[in-house]
C-alpha positions as CSV (number, residue, x, y, z in Angstrom):
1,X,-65.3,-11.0,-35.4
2,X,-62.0,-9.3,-36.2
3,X,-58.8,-9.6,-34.0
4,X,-58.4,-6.8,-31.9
5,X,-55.0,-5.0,-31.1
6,X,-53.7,-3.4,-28.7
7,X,-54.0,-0.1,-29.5
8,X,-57.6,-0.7,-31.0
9,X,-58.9,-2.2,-27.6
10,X,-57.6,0.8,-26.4
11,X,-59.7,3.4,-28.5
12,X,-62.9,1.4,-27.6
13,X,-61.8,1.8,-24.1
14,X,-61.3,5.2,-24.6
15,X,-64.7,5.3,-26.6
16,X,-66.4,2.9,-23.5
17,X,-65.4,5.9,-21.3
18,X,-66.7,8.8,-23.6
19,X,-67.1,10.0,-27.6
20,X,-63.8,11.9,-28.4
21,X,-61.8,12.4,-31.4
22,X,-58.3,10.6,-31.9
23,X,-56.1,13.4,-31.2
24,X,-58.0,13.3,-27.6
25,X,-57.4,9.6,-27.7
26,X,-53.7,10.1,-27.8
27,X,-53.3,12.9,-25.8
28,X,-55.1,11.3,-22.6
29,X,-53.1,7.5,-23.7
30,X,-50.1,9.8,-23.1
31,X,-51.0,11.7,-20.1
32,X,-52.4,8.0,-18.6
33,X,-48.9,6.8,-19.9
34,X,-50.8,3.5,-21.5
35,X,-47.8,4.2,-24.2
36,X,-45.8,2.1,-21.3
37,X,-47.9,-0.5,-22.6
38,X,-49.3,-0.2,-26.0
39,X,-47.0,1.1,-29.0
40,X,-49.2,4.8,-29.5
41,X,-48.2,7.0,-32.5
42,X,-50.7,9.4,-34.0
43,X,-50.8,8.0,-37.3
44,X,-51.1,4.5,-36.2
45,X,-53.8,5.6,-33.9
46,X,-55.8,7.1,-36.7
47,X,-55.5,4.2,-39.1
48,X,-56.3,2.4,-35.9
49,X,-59.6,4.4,-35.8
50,X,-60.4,4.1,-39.5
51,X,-60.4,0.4,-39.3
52,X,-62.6,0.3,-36.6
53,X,-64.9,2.8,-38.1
54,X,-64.7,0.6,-41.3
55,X,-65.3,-2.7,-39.6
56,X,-68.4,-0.6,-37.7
57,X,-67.0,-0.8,-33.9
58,X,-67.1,2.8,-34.0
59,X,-68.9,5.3,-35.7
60,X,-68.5,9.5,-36.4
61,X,-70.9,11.5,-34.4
62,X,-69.5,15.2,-35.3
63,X,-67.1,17.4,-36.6
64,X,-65.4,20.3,-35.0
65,X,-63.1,23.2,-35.7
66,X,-61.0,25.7,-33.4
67,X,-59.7,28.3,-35.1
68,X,-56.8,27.7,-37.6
69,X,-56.8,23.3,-36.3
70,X,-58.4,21.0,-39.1
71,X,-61.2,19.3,-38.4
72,X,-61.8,16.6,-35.8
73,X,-63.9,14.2,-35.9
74,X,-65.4,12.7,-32.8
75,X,-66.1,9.2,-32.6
76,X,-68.3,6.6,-30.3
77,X,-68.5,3.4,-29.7
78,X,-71.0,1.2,-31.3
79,X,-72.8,-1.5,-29.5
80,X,-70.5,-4.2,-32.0
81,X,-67.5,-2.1,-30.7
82,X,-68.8,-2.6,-26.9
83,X,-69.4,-6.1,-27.6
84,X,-65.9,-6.3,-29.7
85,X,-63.8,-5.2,-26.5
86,X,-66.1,-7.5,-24.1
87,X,-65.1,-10.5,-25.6
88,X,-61.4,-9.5,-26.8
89,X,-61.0,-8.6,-22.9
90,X,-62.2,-11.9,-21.3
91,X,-60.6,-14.1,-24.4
92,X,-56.7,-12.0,-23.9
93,X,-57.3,-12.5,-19.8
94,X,-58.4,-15.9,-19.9
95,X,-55.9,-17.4,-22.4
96,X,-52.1,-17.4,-22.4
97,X,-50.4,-16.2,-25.8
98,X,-46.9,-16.1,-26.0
99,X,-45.4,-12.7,-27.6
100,X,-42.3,-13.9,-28.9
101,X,-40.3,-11.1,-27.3
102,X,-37.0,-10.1,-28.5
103,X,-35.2,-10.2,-24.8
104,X,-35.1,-14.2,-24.4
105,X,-33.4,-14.1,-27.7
106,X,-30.7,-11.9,-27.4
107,X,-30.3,-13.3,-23.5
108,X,-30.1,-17.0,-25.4
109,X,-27.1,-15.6,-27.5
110,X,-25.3,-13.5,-25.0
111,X,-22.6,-16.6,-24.6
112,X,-21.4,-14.6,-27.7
113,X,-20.1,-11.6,-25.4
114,X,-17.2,-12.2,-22.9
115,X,-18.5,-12.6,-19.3
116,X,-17.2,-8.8,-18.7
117,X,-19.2,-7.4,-21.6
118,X,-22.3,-9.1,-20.9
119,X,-21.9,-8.5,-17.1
120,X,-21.8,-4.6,-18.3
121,X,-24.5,-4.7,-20.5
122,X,-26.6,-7.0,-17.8
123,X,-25.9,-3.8,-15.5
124,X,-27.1,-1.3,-18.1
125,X,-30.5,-3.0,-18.4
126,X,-30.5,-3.2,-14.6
127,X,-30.2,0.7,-14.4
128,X,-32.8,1.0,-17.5
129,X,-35.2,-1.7,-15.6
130,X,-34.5,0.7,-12.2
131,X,-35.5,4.2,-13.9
132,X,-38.9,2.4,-15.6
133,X,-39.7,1.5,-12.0
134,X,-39.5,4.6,-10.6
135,X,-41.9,6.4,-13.5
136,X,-44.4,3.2,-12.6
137,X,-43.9,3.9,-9.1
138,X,-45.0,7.6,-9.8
139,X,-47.9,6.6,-11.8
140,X,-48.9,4.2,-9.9
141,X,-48.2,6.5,-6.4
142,X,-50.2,9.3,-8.9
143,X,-53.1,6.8,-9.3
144,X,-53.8,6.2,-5.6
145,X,-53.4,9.8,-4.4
146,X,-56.3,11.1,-7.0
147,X,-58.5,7.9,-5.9
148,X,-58.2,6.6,-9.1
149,X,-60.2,3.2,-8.9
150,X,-57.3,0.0,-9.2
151,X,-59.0,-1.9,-11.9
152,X,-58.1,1.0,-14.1
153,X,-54.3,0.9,-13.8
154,X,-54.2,-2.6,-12.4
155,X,-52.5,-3.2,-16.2
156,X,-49.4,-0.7,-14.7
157,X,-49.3,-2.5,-11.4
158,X,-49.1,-6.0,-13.8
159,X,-46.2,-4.4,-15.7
160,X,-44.2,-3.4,-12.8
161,X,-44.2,-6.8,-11.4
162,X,-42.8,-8.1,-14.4
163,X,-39.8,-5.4,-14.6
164,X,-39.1,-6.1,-11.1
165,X,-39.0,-10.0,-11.4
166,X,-36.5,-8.8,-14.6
167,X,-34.5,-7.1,-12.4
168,X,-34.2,-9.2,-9.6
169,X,-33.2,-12.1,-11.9
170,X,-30.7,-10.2,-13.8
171,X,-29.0,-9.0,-10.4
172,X,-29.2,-13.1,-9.5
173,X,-27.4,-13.9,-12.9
174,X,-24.9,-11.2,-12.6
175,X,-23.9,-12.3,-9.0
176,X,-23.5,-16.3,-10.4
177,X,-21.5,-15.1,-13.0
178,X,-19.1,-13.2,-10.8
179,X,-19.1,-16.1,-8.4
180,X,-18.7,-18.9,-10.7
181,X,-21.7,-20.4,-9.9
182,X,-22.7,-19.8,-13.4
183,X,-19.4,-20.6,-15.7
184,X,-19.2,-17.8,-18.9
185,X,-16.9,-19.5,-21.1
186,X,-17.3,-23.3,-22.2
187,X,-14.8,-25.6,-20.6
188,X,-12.2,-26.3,-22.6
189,X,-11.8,-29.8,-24.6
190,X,-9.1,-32.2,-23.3
């Protein structure tokens, strides 16, 4: 079986849910703001759909056309598809796979700023970190008030956890810098 991404688990999610063609697929992605989460571009979504038409987790069930719009195909999901997102689901909960993330790495070489320069830019991440809390705040606050069921944007809830723990250990750095607690510069050699 063929290694799913993360926008492909998506579609067959999408596809669990209902047929639809891809330009539905990334509209509702949008609107559900899964592009907090998965990388979602239209022409990566519709090679994304071609492979798993080609590796048969999804087949073409019609073609449609409004006015002057090209075709769309719609597309469901197979019963390999269903099975396909089963078992990617229960193998990416149940097993740990580091993501090699670029943040750790830059953090690791931020003794290459001054202490005033990475304070700064520690600050400016802060306020980024603060403004993506807010939009999943509103999602999330959205979710509840139309009785959306949790398991469905438990994935959002997840994801705010882990900006806030960001945050919170940024604003911990940035307050042993100032103090000293956490020396910036090397000391110097005698």
């Amino acid at each position: 079986m063929a290694e799913l991404t993360p926008l492909a688990i998506s579609v067959l999610a999408l596809l669990h849910e209902n047929p639809m063609h891809a330009y539905e697929m990334y509209q509702l992605l949008i609107s559900r703001q899964n592009n907090r989460m998965v990388k979602v571009r239209p022409g990566s979504l519709y090679h994304t759909v071609e492979r798993l038409a080609g590796q048969e987790y999804v087949r073409a069930i019609g073609t449609e056309r409004a006015g002057n719009r090209p075709e769309r195909t719609t597309y469901e999901i197979t019963p390999a598809g269903a099975e396909a997102l089963r078992q990617r689901v229960e193998s990416g909960i149940e097993k740990y796979v580091y993501e090699y993330p670029l943040f750790p790495v830059v953090l690791s070489e931020a003794h290459n700023l001054t202490e005033e320069d990475a304070v700064l830019r520690f600050r400016r991440r802060i306020a980024d970190l603060d403004d993506w809390l807010a939009d999943l705040d509103e999602a999330i606050g959205g979710a509840r008030e139309r009785g959306v069921h949790e398991p469905y944007w438990i994935g959002g809830a997840f994801i705010r956890h882990q900006i806030a723990a960001e945050r919170d250990w940024l604003a911990t750095t940035i307050e042993r810098i100032e103090s000293k607690d956490l020396p910036w510069q090397p000391p110097k050699n005698k």
